[in-house]
C-alpha positions as CSV (number, residue, x, y, z in Angstrom):
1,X,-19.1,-10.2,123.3
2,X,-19.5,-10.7,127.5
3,X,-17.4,-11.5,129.5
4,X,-19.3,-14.1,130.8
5,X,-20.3,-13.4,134.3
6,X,-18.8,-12.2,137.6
7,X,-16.3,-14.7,137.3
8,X,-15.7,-13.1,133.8
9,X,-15.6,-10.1,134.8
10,X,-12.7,-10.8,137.4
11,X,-11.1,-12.8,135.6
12,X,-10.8,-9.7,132.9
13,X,-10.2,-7.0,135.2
14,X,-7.5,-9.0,137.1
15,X,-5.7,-9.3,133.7
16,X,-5.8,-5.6,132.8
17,X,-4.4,-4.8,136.1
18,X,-1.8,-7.3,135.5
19,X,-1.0,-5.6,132.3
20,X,-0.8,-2.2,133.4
21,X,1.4,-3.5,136.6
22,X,3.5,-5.1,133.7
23,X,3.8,-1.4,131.9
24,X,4.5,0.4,134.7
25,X,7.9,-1.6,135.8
26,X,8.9,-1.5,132.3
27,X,8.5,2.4,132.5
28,X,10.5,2.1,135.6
29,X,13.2,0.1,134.4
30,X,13.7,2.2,131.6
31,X,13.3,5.8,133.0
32,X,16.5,6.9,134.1
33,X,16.4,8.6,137.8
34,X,15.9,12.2,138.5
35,X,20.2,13.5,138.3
36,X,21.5,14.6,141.6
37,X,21.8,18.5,141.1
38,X,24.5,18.3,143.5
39,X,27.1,15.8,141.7
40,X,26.7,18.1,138.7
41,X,28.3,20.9,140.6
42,X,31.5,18.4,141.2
43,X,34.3,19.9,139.7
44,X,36.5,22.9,138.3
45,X,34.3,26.8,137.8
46,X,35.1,29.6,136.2
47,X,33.4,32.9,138.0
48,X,33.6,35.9,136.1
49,X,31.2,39.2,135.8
50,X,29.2,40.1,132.6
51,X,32.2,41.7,130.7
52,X,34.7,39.0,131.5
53,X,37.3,41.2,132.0
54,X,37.2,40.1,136.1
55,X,37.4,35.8,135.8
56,X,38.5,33.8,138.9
57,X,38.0,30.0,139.6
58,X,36.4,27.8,142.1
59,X,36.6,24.4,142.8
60,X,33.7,22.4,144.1
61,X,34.2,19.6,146.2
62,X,32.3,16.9,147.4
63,X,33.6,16.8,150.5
64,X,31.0,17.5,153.7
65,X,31.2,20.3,155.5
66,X,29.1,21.6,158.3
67,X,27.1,23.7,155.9
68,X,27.0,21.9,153.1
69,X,30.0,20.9,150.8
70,X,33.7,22.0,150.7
71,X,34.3,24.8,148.5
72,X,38.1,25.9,147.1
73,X,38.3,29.7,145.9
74,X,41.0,31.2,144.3
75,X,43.0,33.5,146.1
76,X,42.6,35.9,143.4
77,X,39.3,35.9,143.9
78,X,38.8,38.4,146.6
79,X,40.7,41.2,145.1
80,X,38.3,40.6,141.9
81,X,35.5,40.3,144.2
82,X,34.9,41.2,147.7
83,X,31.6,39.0,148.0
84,X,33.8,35.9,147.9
85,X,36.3,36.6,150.4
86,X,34.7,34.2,153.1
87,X,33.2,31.8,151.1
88,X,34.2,28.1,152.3
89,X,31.1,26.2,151.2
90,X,28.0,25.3,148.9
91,X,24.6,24.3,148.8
92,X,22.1,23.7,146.4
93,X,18.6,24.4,148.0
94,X,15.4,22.7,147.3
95,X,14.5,25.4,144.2
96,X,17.6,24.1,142.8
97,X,19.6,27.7,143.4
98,X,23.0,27.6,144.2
99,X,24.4,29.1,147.2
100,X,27.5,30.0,147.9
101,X,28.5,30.2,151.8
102,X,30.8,31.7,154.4
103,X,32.0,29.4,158.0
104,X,29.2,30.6,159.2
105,X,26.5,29.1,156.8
106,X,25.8,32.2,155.6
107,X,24.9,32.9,151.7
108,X,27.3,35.1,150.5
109,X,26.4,34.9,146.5
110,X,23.0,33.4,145.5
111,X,22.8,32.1,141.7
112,X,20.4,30.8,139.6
113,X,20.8,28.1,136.6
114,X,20.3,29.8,133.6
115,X,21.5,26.4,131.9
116,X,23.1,23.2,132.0
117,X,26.3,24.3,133.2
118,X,26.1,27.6,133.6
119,X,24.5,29.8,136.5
120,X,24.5,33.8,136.9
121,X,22.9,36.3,139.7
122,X,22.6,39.7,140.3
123,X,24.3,41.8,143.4
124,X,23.3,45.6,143.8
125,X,26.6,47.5,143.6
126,X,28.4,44.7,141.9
127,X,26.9,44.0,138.7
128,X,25.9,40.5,137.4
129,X,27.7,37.5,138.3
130,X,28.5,34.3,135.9
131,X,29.7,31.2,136.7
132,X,30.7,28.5,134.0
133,X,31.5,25.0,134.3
134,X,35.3,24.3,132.9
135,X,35.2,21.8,130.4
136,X,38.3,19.7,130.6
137,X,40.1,17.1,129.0
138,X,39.1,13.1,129.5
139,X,40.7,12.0,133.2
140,X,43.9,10.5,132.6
141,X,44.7,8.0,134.4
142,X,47.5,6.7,136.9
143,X,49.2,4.9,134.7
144,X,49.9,7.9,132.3
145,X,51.7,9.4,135.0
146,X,53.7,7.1,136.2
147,X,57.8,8.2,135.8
148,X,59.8,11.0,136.7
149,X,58.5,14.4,137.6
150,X,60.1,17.5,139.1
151,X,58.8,20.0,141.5
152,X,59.1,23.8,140.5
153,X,58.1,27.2,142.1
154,X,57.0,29.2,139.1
155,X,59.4,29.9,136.3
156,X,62.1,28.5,138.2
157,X,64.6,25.8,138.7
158,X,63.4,22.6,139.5
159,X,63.6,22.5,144.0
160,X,63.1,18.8,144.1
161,X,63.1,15.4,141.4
162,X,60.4,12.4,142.6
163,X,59.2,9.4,141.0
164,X,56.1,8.2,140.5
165,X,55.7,4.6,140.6
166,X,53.0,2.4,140.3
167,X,53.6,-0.2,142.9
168,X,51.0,-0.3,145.4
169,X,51.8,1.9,149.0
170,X,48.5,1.4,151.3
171,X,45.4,1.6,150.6
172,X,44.4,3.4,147.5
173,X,47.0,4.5,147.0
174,X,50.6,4.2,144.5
175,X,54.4,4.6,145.8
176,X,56.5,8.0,145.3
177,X,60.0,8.1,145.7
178,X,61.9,11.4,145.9
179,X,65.0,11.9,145.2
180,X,68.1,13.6,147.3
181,X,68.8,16.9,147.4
182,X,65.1,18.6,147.3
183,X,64.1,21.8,148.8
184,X,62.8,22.1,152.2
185,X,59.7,23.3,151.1
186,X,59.0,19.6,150.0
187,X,61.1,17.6,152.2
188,X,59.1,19.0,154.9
189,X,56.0,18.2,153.7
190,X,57.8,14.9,152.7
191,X,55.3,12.9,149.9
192,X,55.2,9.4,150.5
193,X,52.5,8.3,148.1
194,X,49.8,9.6,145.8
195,X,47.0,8.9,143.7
196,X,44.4,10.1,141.2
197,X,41.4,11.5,142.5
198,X,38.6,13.0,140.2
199,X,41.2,14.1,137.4
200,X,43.7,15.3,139.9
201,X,46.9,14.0,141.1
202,X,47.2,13.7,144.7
203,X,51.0,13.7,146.3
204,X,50.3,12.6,150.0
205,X,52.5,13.2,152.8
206,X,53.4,10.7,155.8
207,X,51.4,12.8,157.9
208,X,48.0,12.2,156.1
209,X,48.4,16.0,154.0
210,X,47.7,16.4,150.6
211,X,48.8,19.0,147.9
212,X,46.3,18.5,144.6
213,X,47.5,19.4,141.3
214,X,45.4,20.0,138.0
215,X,46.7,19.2,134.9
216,X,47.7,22.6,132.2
217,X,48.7,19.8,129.9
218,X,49.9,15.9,129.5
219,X,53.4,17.0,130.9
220,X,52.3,19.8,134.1
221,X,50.3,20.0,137.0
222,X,49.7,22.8,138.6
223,X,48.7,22.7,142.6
224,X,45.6,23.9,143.8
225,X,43.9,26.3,144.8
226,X,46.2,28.8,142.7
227,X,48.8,30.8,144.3
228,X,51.2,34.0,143.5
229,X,53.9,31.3,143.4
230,X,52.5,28.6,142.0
231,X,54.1,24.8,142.3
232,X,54.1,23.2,139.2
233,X,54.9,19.4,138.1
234,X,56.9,18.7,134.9
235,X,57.3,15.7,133.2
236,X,61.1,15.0,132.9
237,X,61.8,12.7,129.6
């Protein structure tokens, strides 16, 4: 059968192109973009060698930095490894390796993604590195933690009682009350407000601070970055 002519022809050829136009939006619309490799790395790390008798943990933050994005290490992490001593930041580069950098901008570890979740590399001297994404619990939310909390130093006494409430206080923020008689050691950091932020709890001071906690379980948090003396939140019932 023909077309019937030039004007035929046209006619046809403008309405396969209209079809195929048609097709590709539809592939668009339903082809999900390309993941930011970067977002993926938002969140809590566990860095270990091969063995997994040395494990340490990082936290990767969104936050911007000069050389790339704000990096929290834990302060055991140096004794376990030397290499991460300086490290402050990371980067993902254009290969999709991650680097891990010191104030500088300099790479201290380079790894490679072996899989979803999970990257390793290799340093002469030091063996093979691993890092592993934490899988946590669902985020709770703010209204979970609304009520009374105390503030301890390790396996001690409570130093200070505060109550979370969940009337607004500025922007982004819930009201926090604490109660007399606490330690210096919060008084003088004095929490006016906090927040949840990314699955942590955020106690903020009147001087724009913040001390993050991660939860161990529904009833502690534990601040962050870890310490030899680590300040803990317990639910009081």
């Amino acid at each position: 059968m023909q077309a019937g002519g030039p004007g035929g022809h046209l006619r046809l050829f403008a309405g396969v192109f209209a079809a195929a136009s048609l097709c590709t939006a539809a592939y668009a619309q339903d082809t999900p973009a390309p993941s930011d490799p970067a977002s993926a790395m938002i969140g809590t790390w566990e860095f270990s060698n091969a063995d997994r008798d040395k494990v340490c943990r990082f936290v990767f933050r969104k936050d911007v930095v000069p050389s790339g994005h704000k990096l929290e290490v834990d302060k055991s992490c140096p004794n376990l490894f030397p290499a991460t001593k300086d490290i402050v930041a990371w980067a993902v580069d254009s290969f999709g390796s991650l680097r891990l950098l010191d104030s500088a901008g300099n790479p201290a570890i380079e790894l490679s993604e072996a899989e979803v979740g999970l990257y390793d590399g290799f340093e002469p001297g030091q063996g093979r590195y691993v890092l592993q994404i934490v899988v946590t619990a669902p985020p709770r939310s703010a209204e979970d933690q609304v009520g009374d909390w105390a503030v301890t130093r390790g396996a001690g006494k409570p130093i200070c009682m505060l109550t979370l409430a969940n009337a607004p206080s500025g922007t982004d923020a819930l009201a926090l009350k604490i109660k007399p008689g606490c330690d210096t050691f919060v008084s003088r950091f004095a929490p006016v407000s906090w927040r949840m932020d990314q699955g942590e709890l955020l106690l903020l001071s009147v001087r724009g601070q913040t001390w993050r906690f991660e939860a161990n379980d529904a009833n502690t948090w534990q601040r962050v970055p870890d310490t030899a003396d680590p300040v803990l939140l317990l639910r009081q019932q």
